[in-house]
C-alpha positions as CSV (number, residue, x, y, z in Angstrom):
1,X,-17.2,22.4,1.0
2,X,-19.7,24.3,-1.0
3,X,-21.0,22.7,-4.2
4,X,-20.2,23.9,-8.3
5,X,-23.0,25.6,-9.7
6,X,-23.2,23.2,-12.8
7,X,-23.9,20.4,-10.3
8,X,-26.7,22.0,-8.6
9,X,-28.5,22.7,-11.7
10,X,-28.8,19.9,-13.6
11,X,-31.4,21.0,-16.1
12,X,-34.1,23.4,-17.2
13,X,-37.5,22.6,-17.5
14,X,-39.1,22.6,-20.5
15,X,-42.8,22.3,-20.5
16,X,-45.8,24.5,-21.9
17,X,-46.3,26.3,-18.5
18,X,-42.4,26.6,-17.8
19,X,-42.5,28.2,-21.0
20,X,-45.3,30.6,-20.0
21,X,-44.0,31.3,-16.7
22,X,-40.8,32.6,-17.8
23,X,-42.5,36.0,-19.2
24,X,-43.2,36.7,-15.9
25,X,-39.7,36.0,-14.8
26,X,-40.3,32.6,-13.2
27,X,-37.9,29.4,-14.5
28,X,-38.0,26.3,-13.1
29,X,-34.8,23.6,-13.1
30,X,-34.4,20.6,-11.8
31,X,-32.1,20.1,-8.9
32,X,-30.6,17.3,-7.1
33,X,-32.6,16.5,-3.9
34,X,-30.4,17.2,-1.5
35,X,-29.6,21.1,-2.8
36,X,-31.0,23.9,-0.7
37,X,-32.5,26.7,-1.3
38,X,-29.4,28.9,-0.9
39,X,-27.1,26.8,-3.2
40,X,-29.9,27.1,-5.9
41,X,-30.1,30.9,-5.7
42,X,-26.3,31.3,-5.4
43,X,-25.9,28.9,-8.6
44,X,-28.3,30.6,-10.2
45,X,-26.7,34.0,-9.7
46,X,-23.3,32.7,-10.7
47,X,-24.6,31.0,-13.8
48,X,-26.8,33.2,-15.7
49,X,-25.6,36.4,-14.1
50,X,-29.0,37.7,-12.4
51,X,-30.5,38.5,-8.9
52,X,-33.0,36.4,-7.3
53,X,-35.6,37.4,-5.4
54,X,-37.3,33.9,-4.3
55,X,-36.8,30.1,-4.6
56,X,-39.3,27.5,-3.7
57,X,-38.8,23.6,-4.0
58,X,-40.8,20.6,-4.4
59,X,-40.3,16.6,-4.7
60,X,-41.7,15.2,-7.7
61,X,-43.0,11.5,-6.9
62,X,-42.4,8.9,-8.8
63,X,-45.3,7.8,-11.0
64,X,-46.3,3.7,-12.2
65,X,-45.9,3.5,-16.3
66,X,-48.8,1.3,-17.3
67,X,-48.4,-1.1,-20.9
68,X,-51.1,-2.8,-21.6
69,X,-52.6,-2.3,-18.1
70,X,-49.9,-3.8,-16.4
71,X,-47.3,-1.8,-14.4
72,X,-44.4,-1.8,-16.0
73,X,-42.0,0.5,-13.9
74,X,-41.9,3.7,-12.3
75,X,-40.6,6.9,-13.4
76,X,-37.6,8.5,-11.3
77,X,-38.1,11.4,-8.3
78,X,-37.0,13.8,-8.9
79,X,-36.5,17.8,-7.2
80,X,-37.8,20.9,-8.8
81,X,-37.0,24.3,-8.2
82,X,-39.1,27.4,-9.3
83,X,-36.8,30.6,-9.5
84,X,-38.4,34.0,-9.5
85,X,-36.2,36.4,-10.5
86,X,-35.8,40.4,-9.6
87,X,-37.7,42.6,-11.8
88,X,-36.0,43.4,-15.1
89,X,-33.5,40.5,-14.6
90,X,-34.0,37.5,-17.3
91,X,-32.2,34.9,-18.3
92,X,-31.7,34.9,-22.2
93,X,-29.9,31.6,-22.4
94,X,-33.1,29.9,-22.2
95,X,-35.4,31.5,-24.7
96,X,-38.3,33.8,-24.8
């Protein structure tokens, strides 16, 4: 049973450097963890109607929260994937 694309990718990230990267044709979502790198590409196709030409993944670990130099929690892990597309594909949806 293959996945829908709108559950593989959750949401985009938007940082300074995501921002950067995507002039270059890189974008970067987060996925759930257990999504491969061939769901991500095939979502990614299907969603924003472009070719891909490479996926890579990473965990991100989960981090302690400090207040008042005590730890108060930890932040969630999460999975990120960084999407390079074909050359003279973009996706406009997102911005730049």
């Amino acid at each position: 049973m293959s996945k829908s694309p709108y559950n593989i990718i959750i949401s985009p990230v938007v940082t300074e450097k995501a921002t950067d990267l995507q002039k270059e044709g890189v974008y970067i979502f987060k996925v759930p963890p257990d999504a491969n790198k061939i769901e991500i590409k095939n979502a990614v196709e299907e969603l924003f109607d472009v070719k891909v030409e490479k996926v890579r993944t990473l965990m991100v670990r989960p981090r302690y929260r400090k207040w008042r130099g005590r730890k108060t929690g930890k932040t969630s892990q999460w999975k990120k994937a960084i999407v390079k597309l074909k050359e003279g594909n973009t996706i406009e949806k997102l911005g730049v």
